[in-house]
C-alpha positions in Angstrom: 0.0 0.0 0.0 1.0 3.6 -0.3 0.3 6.3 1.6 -0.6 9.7 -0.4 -3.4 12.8 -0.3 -6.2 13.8 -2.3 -5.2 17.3 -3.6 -8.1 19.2 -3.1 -6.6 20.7 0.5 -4.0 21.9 -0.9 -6.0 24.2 -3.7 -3.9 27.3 -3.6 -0.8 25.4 -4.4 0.6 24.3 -7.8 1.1 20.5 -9.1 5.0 21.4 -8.3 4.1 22.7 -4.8 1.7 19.8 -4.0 4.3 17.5 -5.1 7.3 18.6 -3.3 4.9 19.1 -0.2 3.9 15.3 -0.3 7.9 14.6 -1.0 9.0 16.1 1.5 6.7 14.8 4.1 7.1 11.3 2.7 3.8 10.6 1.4 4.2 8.5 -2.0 0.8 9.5 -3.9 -1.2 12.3 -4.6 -4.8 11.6 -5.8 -4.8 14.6 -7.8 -8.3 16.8 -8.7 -9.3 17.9 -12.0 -12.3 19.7 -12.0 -12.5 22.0 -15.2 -10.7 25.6 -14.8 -13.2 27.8 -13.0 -15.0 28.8 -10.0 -17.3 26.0 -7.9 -20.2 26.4 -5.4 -19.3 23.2 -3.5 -16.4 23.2 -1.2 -13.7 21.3 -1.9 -14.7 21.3 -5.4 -13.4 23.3 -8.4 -9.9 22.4 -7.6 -7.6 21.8 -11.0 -4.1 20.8 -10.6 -4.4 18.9 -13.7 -6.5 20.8 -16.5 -7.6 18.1 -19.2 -9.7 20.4 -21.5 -7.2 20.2 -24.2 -4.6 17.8 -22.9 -1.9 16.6 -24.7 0.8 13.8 -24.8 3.1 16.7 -24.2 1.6 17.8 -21.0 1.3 14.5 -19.9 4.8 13.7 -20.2 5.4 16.8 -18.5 3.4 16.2 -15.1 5.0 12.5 -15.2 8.6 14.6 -15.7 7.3 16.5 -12.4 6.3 13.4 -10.2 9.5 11.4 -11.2 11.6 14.6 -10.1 9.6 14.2 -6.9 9.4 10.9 -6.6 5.6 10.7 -5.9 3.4 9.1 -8.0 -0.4 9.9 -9.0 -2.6 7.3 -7.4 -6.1 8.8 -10.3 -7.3 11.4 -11.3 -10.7 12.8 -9.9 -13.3 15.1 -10.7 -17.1 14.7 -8.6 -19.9 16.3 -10.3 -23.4 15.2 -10.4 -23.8 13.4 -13.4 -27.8 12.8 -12.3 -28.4 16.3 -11.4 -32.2 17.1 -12.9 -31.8 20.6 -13.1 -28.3 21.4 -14.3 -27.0 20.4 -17.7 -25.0 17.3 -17.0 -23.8 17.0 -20.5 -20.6 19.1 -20.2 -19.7 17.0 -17.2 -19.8 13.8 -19.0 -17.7 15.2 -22.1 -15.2 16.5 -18.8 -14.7 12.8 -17.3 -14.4 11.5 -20.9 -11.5 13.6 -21.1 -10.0 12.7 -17.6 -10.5 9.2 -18.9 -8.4 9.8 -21.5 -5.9 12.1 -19.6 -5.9 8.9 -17.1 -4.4 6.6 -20.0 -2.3 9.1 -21.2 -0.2 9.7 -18.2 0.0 6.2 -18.0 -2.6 5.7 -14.8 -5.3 3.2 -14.7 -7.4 5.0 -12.0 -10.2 7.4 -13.0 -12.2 8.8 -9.3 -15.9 10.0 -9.2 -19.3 10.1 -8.1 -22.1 8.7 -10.3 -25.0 11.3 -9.0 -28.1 11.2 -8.2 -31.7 13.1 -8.8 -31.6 13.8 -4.7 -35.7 14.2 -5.4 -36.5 10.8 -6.5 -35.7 7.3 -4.7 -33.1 4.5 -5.8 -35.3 2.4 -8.1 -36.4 6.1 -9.6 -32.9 7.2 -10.5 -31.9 3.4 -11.9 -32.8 3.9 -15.5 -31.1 7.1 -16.1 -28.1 5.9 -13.8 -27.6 3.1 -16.4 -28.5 4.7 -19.5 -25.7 7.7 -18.1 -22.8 5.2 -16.7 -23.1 2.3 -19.3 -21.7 4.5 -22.1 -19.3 5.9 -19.3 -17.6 2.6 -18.7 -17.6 1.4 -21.7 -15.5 3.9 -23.1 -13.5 3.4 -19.8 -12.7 -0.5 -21.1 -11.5 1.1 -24.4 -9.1 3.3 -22.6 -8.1 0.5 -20.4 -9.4 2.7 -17.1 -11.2 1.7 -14.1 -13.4 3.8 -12.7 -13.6 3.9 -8.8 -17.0 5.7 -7.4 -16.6 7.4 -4.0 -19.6 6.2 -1.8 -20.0 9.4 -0.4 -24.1 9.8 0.5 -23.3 14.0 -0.3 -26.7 14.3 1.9 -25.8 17.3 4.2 -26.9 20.1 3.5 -30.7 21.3 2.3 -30.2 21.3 -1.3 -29.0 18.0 -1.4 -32.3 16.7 0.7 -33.6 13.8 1.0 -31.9 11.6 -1.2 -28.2 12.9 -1.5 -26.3 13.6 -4.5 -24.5 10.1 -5.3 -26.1 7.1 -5.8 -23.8 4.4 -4.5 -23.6 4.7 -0.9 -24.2 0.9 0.1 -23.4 -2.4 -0.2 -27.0 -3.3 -1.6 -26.5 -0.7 -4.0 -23.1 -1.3 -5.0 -24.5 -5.1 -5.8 -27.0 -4.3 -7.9 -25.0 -1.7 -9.8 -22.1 -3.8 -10.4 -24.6 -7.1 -11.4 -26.5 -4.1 -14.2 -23.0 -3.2 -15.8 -20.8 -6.1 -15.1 -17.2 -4.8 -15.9 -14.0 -5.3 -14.2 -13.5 -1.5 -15.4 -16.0 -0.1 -12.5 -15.4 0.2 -8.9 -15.0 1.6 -6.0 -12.8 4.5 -4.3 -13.8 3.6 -0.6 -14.0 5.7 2.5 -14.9 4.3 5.6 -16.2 7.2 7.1 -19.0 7.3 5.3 -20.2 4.2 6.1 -19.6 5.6 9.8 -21.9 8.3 9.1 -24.8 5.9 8.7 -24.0 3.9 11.5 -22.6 1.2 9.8 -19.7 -0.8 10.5 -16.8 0.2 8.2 -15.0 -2.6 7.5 -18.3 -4.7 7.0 -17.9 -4.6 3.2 -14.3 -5.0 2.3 -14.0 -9.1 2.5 -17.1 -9.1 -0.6 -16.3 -6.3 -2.3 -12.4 -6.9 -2.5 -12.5 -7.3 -6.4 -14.1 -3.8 -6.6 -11.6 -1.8 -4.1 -9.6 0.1 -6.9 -8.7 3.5 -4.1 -9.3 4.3 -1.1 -9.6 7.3 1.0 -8.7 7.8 4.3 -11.2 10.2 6.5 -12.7 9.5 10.2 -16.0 11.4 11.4 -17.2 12.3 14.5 -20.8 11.9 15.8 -21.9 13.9 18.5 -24.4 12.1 20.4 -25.8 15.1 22.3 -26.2 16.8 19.3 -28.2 13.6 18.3 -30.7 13.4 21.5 -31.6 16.9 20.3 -32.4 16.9 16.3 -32.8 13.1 15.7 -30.9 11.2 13.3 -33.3 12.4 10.5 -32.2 15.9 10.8 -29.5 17.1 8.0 -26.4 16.0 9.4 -24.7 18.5 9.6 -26.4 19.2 13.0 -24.9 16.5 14.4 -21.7 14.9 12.5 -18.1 16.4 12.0 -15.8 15.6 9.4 -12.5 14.9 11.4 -8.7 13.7 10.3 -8.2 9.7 10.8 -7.7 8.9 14.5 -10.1 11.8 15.8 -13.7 10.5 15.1 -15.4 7.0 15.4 -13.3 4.3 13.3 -11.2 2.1 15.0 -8.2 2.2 12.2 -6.3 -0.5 13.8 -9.0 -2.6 12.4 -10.6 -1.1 9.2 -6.3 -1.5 8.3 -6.2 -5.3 9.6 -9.1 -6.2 7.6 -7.6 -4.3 4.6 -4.4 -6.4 5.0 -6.6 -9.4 4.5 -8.1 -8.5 1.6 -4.7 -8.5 0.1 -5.6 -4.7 -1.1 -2.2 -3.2 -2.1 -3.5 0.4 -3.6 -3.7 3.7 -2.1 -4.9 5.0 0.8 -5.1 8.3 0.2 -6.0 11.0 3.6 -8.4 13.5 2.9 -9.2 16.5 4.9 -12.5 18.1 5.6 -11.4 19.1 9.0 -11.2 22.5 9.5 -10.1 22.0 13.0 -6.9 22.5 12.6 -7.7 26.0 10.4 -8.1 27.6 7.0 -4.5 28.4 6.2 -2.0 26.5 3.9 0.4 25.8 7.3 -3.3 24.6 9.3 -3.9 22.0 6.6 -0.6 21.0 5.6 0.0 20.2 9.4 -3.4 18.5 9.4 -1.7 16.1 6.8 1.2 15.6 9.1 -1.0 14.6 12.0 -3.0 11.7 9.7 0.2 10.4 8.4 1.2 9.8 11.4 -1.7 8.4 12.7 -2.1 5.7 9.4 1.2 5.5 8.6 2.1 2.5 11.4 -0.7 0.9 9.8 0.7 1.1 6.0 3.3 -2.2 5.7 
């Protein structure tokens, strides 16, 4: 396994700077975003230390130039839009992924990172025809590229906007079955993070023995549930109200054993930390020192 970052924290740096920073602290992969070149209404999003619009061989042989001079690798690519959204046009998002696809295979990667979406107003079995008319086409160019796409299983149910359903689609191990037996491809998977299985009260290593063929990345974030907060909203309030995002080691997962049971899988990817804790502050030195805390809190963990 290696130890790396998903880039996003560090969205006021350059590729170079977010590269010698993960050198120098001796993480080994970046998981790097690449949303298109603009401004975003979602935090963490609109990040672009990779911009595939027009991407050439060139370019790419110039960010591999950059990571070699480093001596960090690029675990993916990312880039987590709502392909399902029923309001915006989704159609310049899937031309965007088709390009990070290609960009993916032309930096010589075979990890692509995203959300599928979701129409938050309707329910599962409502959002399953457009899901597959929208992601079969989407991994089958994948297999022509010779990519695997890994889905995040983030619910993206927080905030009021994104009420009831959430914004992604698979968030669970029922889902992920039925999804994986409706497009049967060794090409789509999973980028896993156990704390948002934690966030629904479920146990987070529950899934990793089954789904062991489908682990293509992982992400490393804890969350913390405050139960006080909970005996005064309920669980069905947004939860916001009541949950934290917090580093690995400072919220409800026991890593000792979500990392044992990884080990058995015989999963030997990334495990890439990613921050949405802004406990440790806003500035570049708060969150670069919140990467130095969760490295050394998964790094005993990381053979």
């Amino acid at each position: 396994m290696k130890l790396g970052f998903v880039s996003a924290i560090l969205h006021d740096q350059s590729l170079e700077q977010v590269l010698a920073f993960a050198a120098s602290e001796g993480f080994k992969c970046v998981e790097l975003c690449c949303w298109p070149v603009g401004k975003a209404e979602r935090k963490y999003a609109g990040v672009t230390h990779i911009d595939v619009t027009d991407f050439t061989q060139a370019q790419a042989d110039d960010v591999n130039a950059l990571c070699a001079k480093h001596g960090v690798s690029i675990s993916a690519v990312g880039y987590y839009p709502n392909m399902l959204d029923p309001v915006a046009d989704t159609a310049p998002m899937v031309e965007h992924f088709k390009k990070l696809i290609v960009a993916t295979r032309m930096l010589g990667l075979n990890t692509t990172t995203g959300f599928v979406g979701r129409d938050w107003t309707k329910t599962v079995d409502d959002n399953w025809p457009r899901f597959l008319e929208t992601w079969r086409p989407i991994i089958k160019f994948a297999e022509d590229n010779g990519v695997r796409i890994a889905i995040e299983n983030c619910p993206m149910k927080f905030t009021k906007d994104e009420w009831p359903g959430g914004k992604n689609l698979l968030t669970t191990p029922a889902i992920w079955r039925r999804a994986f037996s409706d497009i049967d491809s060794p090409n789509f998977g999973l980028n896993f993070d156990p704390s948002h299985f934690a966030l629904q009260f479920m146990e987070p290593a529950s899934a990793l023995h089954e789904f062991r063929h489908k682990l293509f990345h992982l992400h490393a974030k804890d969350v913390k549930i405050y139960q006080s907060k909970l005996n005064e909203v309920g669980v069905f309030a947004h939860p916001l109200e009541w949950h934290q995002p917090r580093l690995p080691g400072y919220g409800e997962i026991n890593w000792a054993n979500f990392m044992g049971v990884l080990m058995e899988t015989g999963y030997d990817g990334p495990v890439c930390i990613e921050v949405e804790d802004d406990t440790f502050g806003k500035t570049l030195e708060g969150r670069q020192r919140a990467l130095r805390v969760a490295r050394n809190v998964l790094a005993p963990f990381i053979p």
